[in-house]
N, C-alpha and C positions, 0 to 999 in steps of 0.2 A: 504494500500500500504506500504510494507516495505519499510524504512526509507535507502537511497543509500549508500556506503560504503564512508567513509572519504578520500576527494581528495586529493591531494599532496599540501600542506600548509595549509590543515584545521588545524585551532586552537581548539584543546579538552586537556582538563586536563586530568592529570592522573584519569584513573578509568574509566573512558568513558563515564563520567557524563557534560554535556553541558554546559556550564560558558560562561555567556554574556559577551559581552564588555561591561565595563564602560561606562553610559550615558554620552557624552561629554570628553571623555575621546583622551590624545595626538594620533598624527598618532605616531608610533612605531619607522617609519628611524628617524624622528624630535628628538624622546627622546635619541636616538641614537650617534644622530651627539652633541645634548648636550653632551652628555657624553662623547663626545670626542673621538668617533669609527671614523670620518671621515666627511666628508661631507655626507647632505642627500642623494647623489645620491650614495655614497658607499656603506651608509648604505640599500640603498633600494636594492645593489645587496648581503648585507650579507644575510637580510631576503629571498630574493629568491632563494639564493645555499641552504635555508635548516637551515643554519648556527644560528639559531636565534631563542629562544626559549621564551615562557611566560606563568609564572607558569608551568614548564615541557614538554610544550607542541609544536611544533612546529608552528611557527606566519608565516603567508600569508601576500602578500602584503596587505596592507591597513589596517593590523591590527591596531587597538587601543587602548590603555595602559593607565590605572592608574598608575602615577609613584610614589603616594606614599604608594600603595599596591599589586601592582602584581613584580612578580620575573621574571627579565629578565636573560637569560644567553646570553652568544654568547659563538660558541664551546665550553658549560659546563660550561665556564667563567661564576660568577654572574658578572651583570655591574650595581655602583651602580646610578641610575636614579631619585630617591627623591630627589626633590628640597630643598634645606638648609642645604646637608650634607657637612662636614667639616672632613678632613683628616688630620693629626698633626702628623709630626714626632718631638719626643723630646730625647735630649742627657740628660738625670738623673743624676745629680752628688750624690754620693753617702750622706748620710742623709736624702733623701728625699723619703717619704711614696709614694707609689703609688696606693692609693685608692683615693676615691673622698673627705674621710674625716677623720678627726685621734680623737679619743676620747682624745689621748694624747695633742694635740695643736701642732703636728710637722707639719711644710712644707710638702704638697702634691703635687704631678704631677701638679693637677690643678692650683696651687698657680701659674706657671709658664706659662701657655697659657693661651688667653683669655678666658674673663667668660662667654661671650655672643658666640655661641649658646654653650648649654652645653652640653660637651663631659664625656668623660668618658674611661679608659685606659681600653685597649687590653694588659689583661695578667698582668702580675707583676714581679717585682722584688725587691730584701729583700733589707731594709734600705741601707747595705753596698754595692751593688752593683749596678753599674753606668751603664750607654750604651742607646741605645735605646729602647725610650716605642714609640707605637701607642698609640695616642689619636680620640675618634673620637664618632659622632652620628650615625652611619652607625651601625644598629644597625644587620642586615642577614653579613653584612663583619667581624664584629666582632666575630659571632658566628660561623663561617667558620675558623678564625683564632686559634678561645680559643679552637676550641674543639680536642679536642686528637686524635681522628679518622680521623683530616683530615690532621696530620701530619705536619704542614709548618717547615721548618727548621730554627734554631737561631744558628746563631754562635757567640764565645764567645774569649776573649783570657783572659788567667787564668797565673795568676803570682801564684805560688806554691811554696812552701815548700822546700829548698833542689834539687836534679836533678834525677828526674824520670827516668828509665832505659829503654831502649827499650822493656825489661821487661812489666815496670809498665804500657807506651805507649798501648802495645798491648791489655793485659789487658783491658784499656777503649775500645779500639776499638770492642773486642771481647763482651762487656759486663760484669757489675761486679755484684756481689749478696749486693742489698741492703735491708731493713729490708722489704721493699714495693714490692721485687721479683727483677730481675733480670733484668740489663737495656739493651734496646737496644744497639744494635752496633751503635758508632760513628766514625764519622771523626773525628782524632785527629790527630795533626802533633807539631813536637816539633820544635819550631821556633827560642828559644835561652835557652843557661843553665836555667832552670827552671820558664821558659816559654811554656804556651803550647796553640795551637789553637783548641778548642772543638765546632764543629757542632753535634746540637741533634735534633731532631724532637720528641719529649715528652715533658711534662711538668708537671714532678713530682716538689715540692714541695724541693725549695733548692736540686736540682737534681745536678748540677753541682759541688757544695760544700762538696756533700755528696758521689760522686764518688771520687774525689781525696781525703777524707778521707781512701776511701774502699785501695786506693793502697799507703796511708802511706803517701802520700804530698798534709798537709791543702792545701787551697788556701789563699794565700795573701791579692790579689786582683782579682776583678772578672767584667770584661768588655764584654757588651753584641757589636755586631759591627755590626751584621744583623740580620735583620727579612724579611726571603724569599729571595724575589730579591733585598731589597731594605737594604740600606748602604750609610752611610756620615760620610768619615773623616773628613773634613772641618764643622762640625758642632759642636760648642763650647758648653761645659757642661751646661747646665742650657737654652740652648739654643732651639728653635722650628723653624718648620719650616713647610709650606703643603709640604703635598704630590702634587706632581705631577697629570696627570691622567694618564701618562702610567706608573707610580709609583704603582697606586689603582689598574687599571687592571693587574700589576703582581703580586700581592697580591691576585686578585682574581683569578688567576690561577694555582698561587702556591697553592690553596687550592680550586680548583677550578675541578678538574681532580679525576679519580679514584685510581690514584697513588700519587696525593696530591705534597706537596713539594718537601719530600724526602722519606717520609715511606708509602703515602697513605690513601686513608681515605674515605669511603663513602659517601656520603651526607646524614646525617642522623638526627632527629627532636632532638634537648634539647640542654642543652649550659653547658659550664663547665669552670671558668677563672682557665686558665693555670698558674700555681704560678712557674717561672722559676728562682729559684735560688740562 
């Protein structure tokens, strides 16, 4: 007897290969409503409009989840559902390394959040430049964020050199020729005498530093102010803080969609830390 066609909320993985639920594994609205989508009963109507995916695959009432290996999205959103993850926003004041360790003996990101449970920085930026890092064990949110393809946008405000001309303005916007090719278009808007505000979605390698070389004004100073949707003035250098949860789910959106942050990005396997600047 042939095998019936997949009903409306059958859960199949990608490929059309069968994947059991987890023995003892959570009901789905429950890991949900943890996460902070709503109440279970909200949740039980995102899984039913469709809305609610695991591992690719669209989830039926009564599904049940591994939270600390299967992939939930909601609307393409990942939502991160592991127990004992930890989300860290930190202000960097400049000097301090942002790996997890310096051969040299300098101050590291981590020196500055707690040690217990152990995180680890989303992306980077170079000694002299300050602003915000993610820190975090999430480790599918991370790779969503680091990887290039999926675009999320940082914005920056850059004390420079001198006073860039409308001219040199355009120029970033337009893209400038760096030894690495040729950068995307950003937002840039000039905010006071040589002052300038730069959103990019890349994450070339001192990307930032090395554009306003290209148009003849170094950078001074270099202040990251957002990553995606998320932003804190009131957050003092050297300073942490969590994340939110509807902080994480705009993180996971902005990188979360086929158009990504601001440039777009596939979902696509392997990771790459973004070195911004």
């Amino acid at each position: 007897m042939t095998a019936p066609d997949a009903v409306a909320g059958e859960d199949r993985p990608p490929g059309g290969a069968d994947r059991a639920e987890p023995p003892g594994g959570e009901r789905l609205q429950k890991v949900l409503a943890r996460a902070g989508l709503g109440s279970r009963r909200a949740c039980e109507e995102l899984i039913a409009d469709g809305r609610v995916t695991v591992n690719g695959a669209v989830a039926g009432l009564g599904r049940r989840v591994d939270p600390a290996t299967d992939e939930v999205e909601v609307d393409g959103a990942l939502v991160p559902v592991a127990e004992g993850l930890v989300h860290y926003l930190l202000n960097k004041p400049a000097g301090v390394v942002t790996t997890a360790a310096d051969p040299e003996g300098r101050s590291t990101v981590l020196d500055l959040v707690p040690p217990e449970p152990r995180v680890f920085p989303v992306g980077r930026l170079d000694l002299a430049t300050e602003g915000l890092v993610i820190l975090t064990n999430d480790g599918p949110l991370t790779h969503r964020l680091t990887h290039p393809r999926f675009g999320v946008e940082k914005e920056y405000v850059v004390e420079v050199e001198g006073r860039p001309s409308a001219g040199a303005v355009r120029r970033l916007r337009e893209g400038v020729d760096l030894e690495d090719g040729r950068t995307a278009p950003a937002k840039v808007a000039l905010v006071a005498p040589g002052v300038l505000r730069i959103t990019i979605h890349e994450g070339r390698n001192r990307q930032i530093r090395r554009m306003c070389e290209a148009i003849g004004h170094p950078v001074r100073r270099l202040v990251r102010t957002r990553i995606g949707p998320v932003a804190d003035r009131r957050l003092a250098p050297g300073a942490w803080r969590d994340l939110t949860p509807a902080e994480v789910r705009g993180l996971a959106e902005a990188a979360g969609s086929e158009s990504g942050g601001a440039g777009g990005g596939l979902r696509a396997p392997g990771s790459t830390l973004a070195r911004d600047r």
